[in-house]
N, C-alpha and C positions, 0 to 999 in steps of 0.2 A: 539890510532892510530894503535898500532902492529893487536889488537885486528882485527878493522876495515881491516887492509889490510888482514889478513888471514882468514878472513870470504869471503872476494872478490877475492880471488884467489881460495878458491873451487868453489865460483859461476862460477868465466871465465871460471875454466877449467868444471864444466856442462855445460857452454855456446858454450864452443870450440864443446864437443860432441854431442849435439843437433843438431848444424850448421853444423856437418858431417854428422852425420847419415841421415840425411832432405835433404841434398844433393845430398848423393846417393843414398836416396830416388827417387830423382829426377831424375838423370842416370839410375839407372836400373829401376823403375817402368814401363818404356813403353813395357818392355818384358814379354807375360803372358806363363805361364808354366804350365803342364798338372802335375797333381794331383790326380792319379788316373783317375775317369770318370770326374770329377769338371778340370777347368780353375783359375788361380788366377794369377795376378800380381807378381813382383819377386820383388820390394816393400814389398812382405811380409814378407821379411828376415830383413829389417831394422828399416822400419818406427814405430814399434810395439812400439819398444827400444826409439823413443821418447818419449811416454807418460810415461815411468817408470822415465826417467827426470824430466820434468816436473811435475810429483807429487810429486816427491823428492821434487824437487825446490822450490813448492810451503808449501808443511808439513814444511820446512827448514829454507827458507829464505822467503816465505810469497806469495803473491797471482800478487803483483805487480810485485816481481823480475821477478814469474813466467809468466807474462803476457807481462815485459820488452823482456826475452828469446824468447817465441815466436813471438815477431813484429821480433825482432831482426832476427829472421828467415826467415821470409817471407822477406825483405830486401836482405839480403844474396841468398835468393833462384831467386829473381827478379833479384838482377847484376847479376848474374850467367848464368842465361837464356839469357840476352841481351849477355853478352860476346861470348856465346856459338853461339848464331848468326851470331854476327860477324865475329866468326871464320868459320864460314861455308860460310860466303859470298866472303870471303878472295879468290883469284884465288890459284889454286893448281899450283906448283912447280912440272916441271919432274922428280927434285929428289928427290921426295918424295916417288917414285916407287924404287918398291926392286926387282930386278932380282929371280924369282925361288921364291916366295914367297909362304908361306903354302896354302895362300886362291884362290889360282887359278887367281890375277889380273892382265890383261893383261897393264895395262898404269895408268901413274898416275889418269887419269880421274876414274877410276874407285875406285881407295882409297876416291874420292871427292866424288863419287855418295854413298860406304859405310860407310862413313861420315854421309852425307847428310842423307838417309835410318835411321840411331843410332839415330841423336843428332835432326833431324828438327823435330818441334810442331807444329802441328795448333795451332790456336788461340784456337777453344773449349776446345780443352785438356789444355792449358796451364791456359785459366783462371780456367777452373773447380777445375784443381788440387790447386790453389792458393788459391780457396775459400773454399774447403774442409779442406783444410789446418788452414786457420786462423780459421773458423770458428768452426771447433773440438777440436781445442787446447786452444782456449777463452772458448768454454763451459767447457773442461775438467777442468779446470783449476778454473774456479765459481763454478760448481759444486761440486769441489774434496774441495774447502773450504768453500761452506754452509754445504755439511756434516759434517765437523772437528768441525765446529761450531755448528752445531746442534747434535753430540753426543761427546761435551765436548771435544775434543782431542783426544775420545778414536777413536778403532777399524781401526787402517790404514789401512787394509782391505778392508774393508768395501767402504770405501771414496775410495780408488784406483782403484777397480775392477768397483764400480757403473760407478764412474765419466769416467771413460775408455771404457765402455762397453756401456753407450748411446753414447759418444763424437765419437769413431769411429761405430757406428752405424749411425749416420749421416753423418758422412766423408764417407760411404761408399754408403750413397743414392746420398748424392752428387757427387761420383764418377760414381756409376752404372747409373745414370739418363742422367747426361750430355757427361761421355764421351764413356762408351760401350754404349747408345742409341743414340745418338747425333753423339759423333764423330767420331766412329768405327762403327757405322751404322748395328750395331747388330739389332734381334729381338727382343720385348720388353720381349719374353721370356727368351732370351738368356741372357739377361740383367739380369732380375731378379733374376734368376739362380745363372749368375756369383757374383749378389749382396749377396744374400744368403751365398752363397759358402764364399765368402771373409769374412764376418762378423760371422758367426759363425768359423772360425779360428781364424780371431781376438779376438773371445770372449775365445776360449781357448785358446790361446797365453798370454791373459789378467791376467787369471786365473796363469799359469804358472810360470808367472813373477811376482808375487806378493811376490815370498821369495827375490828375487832380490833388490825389491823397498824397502823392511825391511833391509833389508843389507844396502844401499847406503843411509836409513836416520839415521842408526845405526851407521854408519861410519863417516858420518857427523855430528849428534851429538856428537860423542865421540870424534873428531877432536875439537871442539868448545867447549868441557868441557876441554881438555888438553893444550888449548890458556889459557882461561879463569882461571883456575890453576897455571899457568907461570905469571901472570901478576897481582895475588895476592902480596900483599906484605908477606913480611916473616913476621910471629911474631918477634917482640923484649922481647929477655930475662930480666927478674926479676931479678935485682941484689941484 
């Protein structure tokens, strides 16, 4: 039972960090930010750092937890958005206005309108990003263990970078298709570009973070031999 509960208390806490990260994912992704001559998302400072979880998770605790984590995300990301709504439906309070404020707003109306400007979604963007979402994180996820499985256990490498390198290669068709062509009503070149542009940083961000993903199953192994150690019995002496 010791065993069991301290195997599920590093899973929460990858669960806790997942459900962060994907979050403000979620917050900041609407902001694209200039990169040289290239555009990308500012999403690309956090969502990366999911998939080094979730291979974790999956190398660790097996393909289920990893697949329980990710629902469990989309869940999390889905209250989240409705709550977020609501609060923007909410009528603004006048004291919600700050005298002399840095951003130049003259009445509270206008803290509701750059409210509203941050936090409101279409609908296209929001389902786009929901299904890019699930649907990169379930491949990455079957992917990263038919490879484990098909080269014995070995090469974490290998499995991490592939399994991450198609799963956001399709998170990010799915993103450039429906919401720079769709929802932000770019050109289909401008789209492609920006899709380009985002996916090959993700593939070397991929790359990057691969010493990191060795770290977090090496620490997680070595955490789960030092249980497993504790809850040997002691030999009994030879009298």
């Amino acid at each position: 039972m010791i065993l069991n509960s301290k195997y599920e208390i590093n899973y929460t806490r990858l669960c806790v960090g997942f459900c962060t990260l994907l979050l403000l994912t979620n917050l900041v992704g609407l902001k694209l930010f200039k990169l040289g001559p290239f555009f990308m998302p500012a999403s690309m400072i956090c969502y990366p750092l999911t998939f080094v979880i979730s291979d974790a998770v999956a190398d660790v605790f097996g393909a289920k937890k990893a697949g329980a984590m990710v629902r469990m995300g989309f869940v999390v990301s889905l209250i989240s958005y409705i709550f977020i709504q609501l609060a923007i439906a909410l009528p603004a309070d006048s004291h919600w206005f700050v005298i002399n404020n840095p951003y130049g707003f003259l009445t509270h109306k206008d803290y509701q309108k750059a409210m509203e400007a941050t936090f409101s979604l279409n609908g296209i963007i929001v389902a786009a990003s929901m299904l890019a979402y699930l649907v990169a994180q379930m491949l990455d996820v079957y992917l990263f263990q038919m490879i484990k499985q098909r080269t014995k256990g070995r090469h974490l490498w290998l499995r991490n970078n592939l399994s991450t390198i198609v799963a956001q290669g399709v998170d990010t068709l799915i993103i450039a298709t429906i919401v720079f062509w769709f929802g932000m009503h770019m050109s289909l070149k401008d789209a492609i570009r920006g899709m380009a542009t985002v996916w090959t940083i993700k593939v070397i961000l991929a790359l990057i973070s691969t010493p990191l993903t060795y770290l977090t199953v090496y620490f997680l192994n070595a955490k789960h031999k030092q249980y497993q150690t504790k809850l040997r019995p002691a030999p009994q002496e030879i009298e």
